[in-house]
C-alpha positions in Angstrom: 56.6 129.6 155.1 55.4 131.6 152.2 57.9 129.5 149.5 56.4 125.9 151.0 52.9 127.4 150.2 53.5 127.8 146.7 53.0 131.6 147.3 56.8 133.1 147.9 59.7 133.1 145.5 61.2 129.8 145.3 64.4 128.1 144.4 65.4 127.6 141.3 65.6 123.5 140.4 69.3 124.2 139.8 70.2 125.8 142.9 72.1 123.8 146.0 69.4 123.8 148.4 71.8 125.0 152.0 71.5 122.5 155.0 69.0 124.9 156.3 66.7 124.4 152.9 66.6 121.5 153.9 65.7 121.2 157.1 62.8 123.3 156.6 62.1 121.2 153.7 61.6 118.5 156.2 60.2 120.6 158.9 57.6 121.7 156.5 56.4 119.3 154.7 52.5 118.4 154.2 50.6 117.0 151.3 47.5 119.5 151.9 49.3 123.3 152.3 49.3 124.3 148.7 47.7 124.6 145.4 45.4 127.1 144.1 42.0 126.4 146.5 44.2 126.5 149.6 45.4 130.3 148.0 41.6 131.0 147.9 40.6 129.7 151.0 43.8 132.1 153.3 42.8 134.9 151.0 39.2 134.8 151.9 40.4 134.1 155.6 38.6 130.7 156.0 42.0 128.9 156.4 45.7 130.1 158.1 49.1 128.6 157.5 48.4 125.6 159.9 44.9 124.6 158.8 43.3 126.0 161.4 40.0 127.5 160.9 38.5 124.5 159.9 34.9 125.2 161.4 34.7 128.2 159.2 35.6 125.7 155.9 33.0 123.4 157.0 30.1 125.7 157.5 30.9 127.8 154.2 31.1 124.8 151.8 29.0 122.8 152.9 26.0 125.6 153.0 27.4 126.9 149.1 27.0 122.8 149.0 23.5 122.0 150.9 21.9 125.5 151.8 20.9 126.4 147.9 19.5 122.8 147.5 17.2 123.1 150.4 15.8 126.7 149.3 15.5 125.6 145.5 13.6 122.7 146.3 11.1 124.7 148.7 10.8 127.0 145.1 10.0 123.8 143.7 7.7 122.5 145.8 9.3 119.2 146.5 10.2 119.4 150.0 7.9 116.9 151.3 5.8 116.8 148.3 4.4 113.2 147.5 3.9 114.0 144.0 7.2 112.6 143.5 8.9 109.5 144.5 12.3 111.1 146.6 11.0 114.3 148.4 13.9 116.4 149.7 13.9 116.1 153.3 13.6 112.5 152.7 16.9 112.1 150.2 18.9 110.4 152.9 21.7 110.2 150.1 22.3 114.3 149.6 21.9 115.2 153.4 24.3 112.5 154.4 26.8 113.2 151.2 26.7 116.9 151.7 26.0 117.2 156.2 28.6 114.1 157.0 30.8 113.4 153.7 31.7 116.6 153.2 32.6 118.2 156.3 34.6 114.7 157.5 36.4 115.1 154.2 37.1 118.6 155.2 38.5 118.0 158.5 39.9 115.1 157.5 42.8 117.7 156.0 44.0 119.5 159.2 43.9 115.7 160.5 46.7 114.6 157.7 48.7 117.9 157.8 49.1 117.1 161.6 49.7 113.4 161.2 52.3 113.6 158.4 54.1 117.0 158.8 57.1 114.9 161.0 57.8 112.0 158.8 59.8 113.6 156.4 62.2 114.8 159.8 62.0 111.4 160.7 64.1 110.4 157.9 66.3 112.4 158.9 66.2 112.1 162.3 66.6 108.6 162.5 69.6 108.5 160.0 67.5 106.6 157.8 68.9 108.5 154.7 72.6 108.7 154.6 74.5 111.4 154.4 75.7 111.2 150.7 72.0 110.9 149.5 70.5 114.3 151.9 70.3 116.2 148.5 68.4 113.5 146.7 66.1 113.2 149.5 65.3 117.0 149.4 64.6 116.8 145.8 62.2 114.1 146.3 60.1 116.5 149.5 60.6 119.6 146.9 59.4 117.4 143.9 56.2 116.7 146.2 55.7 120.4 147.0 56.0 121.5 143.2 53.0 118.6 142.3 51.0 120.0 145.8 50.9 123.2 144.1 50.3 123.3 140.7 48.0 125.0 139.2 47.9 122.8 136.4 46.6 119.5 138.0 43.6 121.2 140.2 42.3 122.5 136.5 42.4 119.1 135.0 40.7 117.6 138.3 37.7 120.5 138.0 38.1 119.6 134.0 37.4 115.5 134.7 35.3 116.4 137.5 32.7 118.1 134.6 33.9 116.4 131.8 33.4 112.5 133.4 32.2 113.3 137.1 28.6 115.0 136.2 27.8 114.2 132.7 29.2 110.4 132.7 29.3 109.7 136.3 26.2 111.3 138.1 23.7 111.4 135.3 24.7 107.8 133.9 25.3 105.7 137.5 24.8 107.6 140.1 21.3 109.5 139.8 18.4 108.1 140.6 17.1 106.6 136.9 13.9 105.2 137.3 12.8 107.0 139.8 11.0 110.6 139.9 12.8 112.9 142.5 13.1 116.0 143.9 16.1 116.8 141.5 15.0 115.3 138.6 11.9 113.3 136.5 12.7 110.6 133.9 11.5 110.9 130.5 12.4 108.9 127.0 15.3 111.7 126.6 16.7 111.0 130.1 16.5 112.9 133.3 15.0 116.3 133.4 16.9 118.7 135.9 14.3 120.9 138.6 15.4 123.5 139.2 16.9 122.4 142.5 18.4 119.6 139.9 20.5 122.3 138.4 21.9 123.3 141.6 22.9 119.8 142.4 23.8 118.5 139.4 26.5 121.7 138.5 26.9 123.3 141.7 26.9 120.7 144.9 27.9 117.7 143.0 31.1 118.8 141.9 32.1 120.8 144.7 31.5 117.2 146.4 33.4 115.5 143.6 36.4 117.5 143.2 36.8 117.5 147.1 37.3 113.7 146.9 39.0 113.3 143.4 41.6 115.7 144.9 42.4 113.4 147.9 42.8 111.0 145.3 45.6 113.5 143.9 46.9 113.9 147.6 47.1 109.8 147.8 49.1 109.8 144.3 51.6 112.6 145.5 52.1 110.8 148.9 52.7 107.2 147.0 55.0 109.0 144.3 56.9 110.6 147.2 57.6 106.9 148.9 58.4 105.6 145.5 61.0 108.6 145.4 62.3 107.7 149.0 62.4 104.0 148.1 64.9 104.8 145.3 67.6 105.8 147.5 69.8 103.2 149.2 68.5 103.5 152.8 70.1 102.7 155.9 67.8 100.0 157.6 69.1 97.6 160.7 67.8 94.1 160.6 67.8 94.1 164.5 66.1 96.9 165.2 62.8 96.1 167.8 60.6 97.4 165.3 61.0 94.2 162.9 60.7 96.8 159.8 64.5 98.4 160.1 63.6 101.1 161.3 60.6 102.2 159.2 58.2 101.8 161.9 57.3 104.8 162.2 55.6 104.9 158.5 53.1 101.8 159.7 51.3 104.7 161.9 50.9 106.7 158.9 47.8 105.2 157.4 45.7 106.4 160.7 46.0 109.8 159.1 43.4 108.8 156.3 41.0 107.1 159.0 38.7 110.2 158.2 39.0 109.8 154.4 37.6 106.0 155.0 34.8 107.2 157.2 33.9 109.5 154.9 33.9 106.7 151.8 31.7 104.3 154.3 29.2 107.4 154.8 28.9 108.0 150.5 28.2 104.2 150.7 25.6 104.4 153.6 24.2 107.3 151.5 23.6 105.7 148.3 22.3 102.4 150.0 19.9 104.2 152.2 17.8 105.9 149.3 17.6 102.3 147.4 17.0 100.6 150.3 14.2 103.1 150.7 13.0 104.4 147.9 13.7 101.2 145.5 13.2 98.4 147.5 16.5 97.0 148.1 17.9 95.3 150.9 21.2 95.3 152.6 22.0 91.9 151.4 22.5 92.8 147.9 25.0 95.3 148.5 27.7 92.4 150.0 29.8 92.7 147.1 30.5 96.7 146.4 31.0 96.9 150.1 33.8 94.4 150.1 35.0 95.6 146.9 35.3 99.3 148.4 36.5 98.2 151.1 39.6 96.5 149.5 40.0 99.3 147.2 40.6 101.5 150.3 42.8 99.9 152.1 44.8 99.3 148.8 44.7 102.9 148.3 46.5 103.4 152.1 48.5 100.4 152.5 49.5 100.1 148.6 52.1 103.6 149.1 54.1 101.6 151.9 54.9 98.4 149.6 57.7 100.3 147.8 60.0 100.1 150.6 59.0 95.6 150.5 62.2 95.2 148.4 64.5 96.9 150.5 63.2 95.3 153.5 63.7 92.2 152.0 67.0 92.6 151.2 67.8 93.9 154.8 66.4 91.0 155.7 68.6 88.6 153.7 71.5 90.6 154.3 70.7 90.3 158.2 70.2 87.0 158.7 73.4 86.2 156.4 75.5 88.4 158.5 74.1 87.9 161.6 74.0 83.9 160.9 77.3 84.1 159.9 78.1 86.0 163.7 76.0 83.5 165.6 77.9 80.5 163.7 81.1 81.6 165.4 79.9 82.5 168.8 78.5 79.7 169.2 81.3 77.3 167.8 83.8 79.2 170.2 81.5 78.8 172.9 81.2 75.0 172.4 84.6 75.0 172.7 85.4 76.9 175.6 82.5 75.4 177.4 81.8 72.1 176.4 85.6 70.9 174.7 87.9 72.0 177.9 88.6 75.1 176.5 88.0 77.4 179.9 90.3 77.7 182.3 90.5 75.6 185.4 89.3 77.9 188.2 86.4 80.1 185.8 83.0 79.4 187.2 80.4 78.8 184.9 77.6 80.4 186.8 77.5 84.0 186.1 79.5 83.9 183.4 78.3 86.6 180.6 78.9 84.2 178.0 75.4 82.8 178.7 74.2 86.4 178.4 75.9 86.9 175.2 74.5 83.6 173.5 70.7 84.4 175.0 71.3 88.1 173.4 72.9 86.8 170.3 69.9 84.6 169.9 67.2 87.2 170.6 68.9 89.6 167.9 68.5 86.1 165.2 65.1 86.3 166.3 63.9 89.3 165.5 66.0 89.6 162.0 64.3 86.0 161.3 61.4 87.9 162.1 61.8 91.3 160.3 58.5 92.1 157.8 59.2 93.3 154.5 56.3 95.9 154.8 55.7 98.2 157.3 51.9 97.5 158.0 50.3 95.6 160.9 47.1 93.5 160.8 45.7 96.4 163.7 45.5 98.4 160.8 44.3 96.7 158.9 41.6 95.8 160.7 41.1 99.2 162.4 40.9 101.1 159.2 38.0 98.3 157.4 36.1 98.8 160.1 36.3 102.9 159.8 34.8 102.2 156.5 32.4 99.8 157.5 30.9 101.9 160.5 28.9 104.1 158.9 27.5 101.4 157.5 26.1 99.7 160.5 23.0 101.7 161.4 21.2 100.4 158.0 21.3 96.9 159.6 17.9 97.9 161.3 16.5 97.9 158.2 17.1 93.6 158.3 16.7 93.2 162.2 15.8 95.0 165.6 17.7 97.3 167.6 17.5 94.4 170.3 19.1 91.6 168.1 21.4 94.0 166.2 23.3 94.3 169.6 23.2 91.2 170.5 24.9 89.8 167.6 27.4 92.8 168.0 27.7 91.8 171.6 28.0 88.0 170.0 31.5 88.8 168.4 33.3 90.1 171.4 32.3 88.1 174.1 
């Protein structure tokens, strides 16, 4: 296990991985088991081989996360103090980012290890990738590993999580600018950090930032590994009941990052509350970066599955050529048999398999005629907007009632 961890010796890139390299290649793949803050976090015995130990990863980061902030801001006397304009225990925004966001972007790992540790095997399994392209397949699961695990790219994610994260993206967009806080004060130079503000700012904030920027890193080594995959000449069946040659499997794939959404729709909640509460905004104004989230998300999950469109496509043409072709002289010799004289005298038409034939030979046209050229369903779709849109929901009191909230919620499914 050691070597698909990044912590064993590996194999060399011009060795001849064995059959059994690469079955437990396959066996073992998983976008999350690897790189240098997985290392820490077995070291330090707040995660195992499998993930597991996940309530110990919550409680620890997120109290290194929230716990300081909370003390700091007692030091500074802005707990509940109305000398400023966004008390601490009122900054809806940091308790929800760093008690919800956080720990559902924590579990959402164990989540995606379990969900997509058996598609690589399905490949396999399902003789999806020919025999003559194995090797090339295995390079593409080892090239994924290597990426997992470097070093390398979790430096330059904590180097653009300081570099553009805190002192272009926090202090420029995402801080509270006009506002005095528990974190911060404006002045003519810009915000002036509490001492709680230091905390947050170089401490919390990252640790929150580098969390998410390295599920974007996760999201890039799963899309380069289908791009991979999608390179080699697959072996997809028009006819099969699936409608995606095979590949149906991959559509359930994108319920894996469900959490990831839920955790985006509770960072949009979070900011929305505190301007909603503390700057006079309403709900209505936020119409368009909600929709604009939410299509960036589900382009996000569904845009890694698109690579395999042209090969589908091709199946597809290919299919219906062939299977045209089969049905055109099926059904020409069973006009003639049938309908020209061409049976013999005494053979009964009733019960005769040909009618079977031509019903199954028909149903198989169907469903190549039928085939998608992407492996993605509008459930998904669906399902996964509304993961993002949830968390969202409860700020809808601040526009209407608990009493005609539900009923227009009722309204829509009944």
């Amino acid at each position: 296990m050691s070597h698909y961890l990044g912590l064993g010796p590996k194999r060399t890139d011009d060795a001849v991985p064995s059959a059994d390299d690469i079955l437990r290649d396959t066996q073992n793949f998983s976008l999350v088991l690897g790189g240098p803050l997985f290392q820490l976090l077995r070291r330090t015995h707040m995660a195992d081989d499998a993930l597991e130990l996940v309530r110990q990863r919550v409680l620890v980061i997120t109290l290194v996360a929230w716990l300081p902030l909370l003390v700091l801001a007692a030091l500074d006397g802005h707990l509940l103090d109305h000398s400023v304009a966004v008390p601490f225990l009122l900054d809806l925004e940091v308790h929800i980012r760093f008690l919800v966001a956080v720990p559902v972007l924590i579990i959402a790992e164990l989540i995606v290890h379990r969900r997509l540790r058996p598609i690589a095997r399905a490949f396999v399994d399902r003789k999806i990738i020919p025999d003559v392209s194995v090797m090339r397949f295995d390079e593409a699961i080892r090239s994924a590993f290597r990426l997992r695990n470097s070093v390398a790219g979790e430096l330059l994610l904590i180097a653009l999580v300081y570099g553009v994260g805190v002192l272009v993206v926090w202090r420029q967009y995402t801080a509270l600018q006009a506002t005095s806080t528990w974190y911060a004060t404006p002045g003519a130079g810009g915000l002036t950090l509490s001492l709680a503000g230091f905390w947050y700012g170089y401490v919390s904030v990252p640790i929150f930032q580098f969390l998410l920027i390295r599920w974007y890193f996760r999201l890039f080594i799963w899309m380069r590994f289908l791009w991979q995959v999608s390179r080699i000449e697959l072996s997809l069946v028009p006819t099969h009941p699936d409608r995606v040659g095979g590949l149906g499997f991959l559509a359930n794939t994108v319920y894996a990052f469900m959490a990831l959404l839920v955790a985006h729709g509770a960072m949009l909640a979070a900011q929305f509350a505190n301007r909603i509460f503390f700057a006079g905004a309403a709900l209505t104004e936020f119409k368009v970066e909600t929709g604009a989230m939410v299509v960036f998300l589900l382009c996000l999950v569904f845009g890694p599955l698109l690579v395999f469109a042209p090969q589908l496509a091709q199946a597809k043409r290919r299919g219906l050529s062939e299977y045209g072709a089969l049905a055109q002289r099926y059904v020409r010799e069973f006009d003639d048999k049938w309908l020209r004289g061409g049976a013999s005298t005494g053979e009964a038409l009733v019960g005769s398999g040909d009618i079977q034939s031509l019903a199954d030979l028909a149903n198989s046209f169907d469903v190549v005629r039928n085939m998608r050229i992407v492996p993605i369903t509008r459930d998904a779709i669906v399902r996964l907007a509304a993961a993002v849109l949830v968390p969202i929901l409860p700020l809808a009191l601040t526009m209407m009632s608990a009493e005609e909230l539900l009923k227009k919620l009722f309204g829509l499914f009944f």
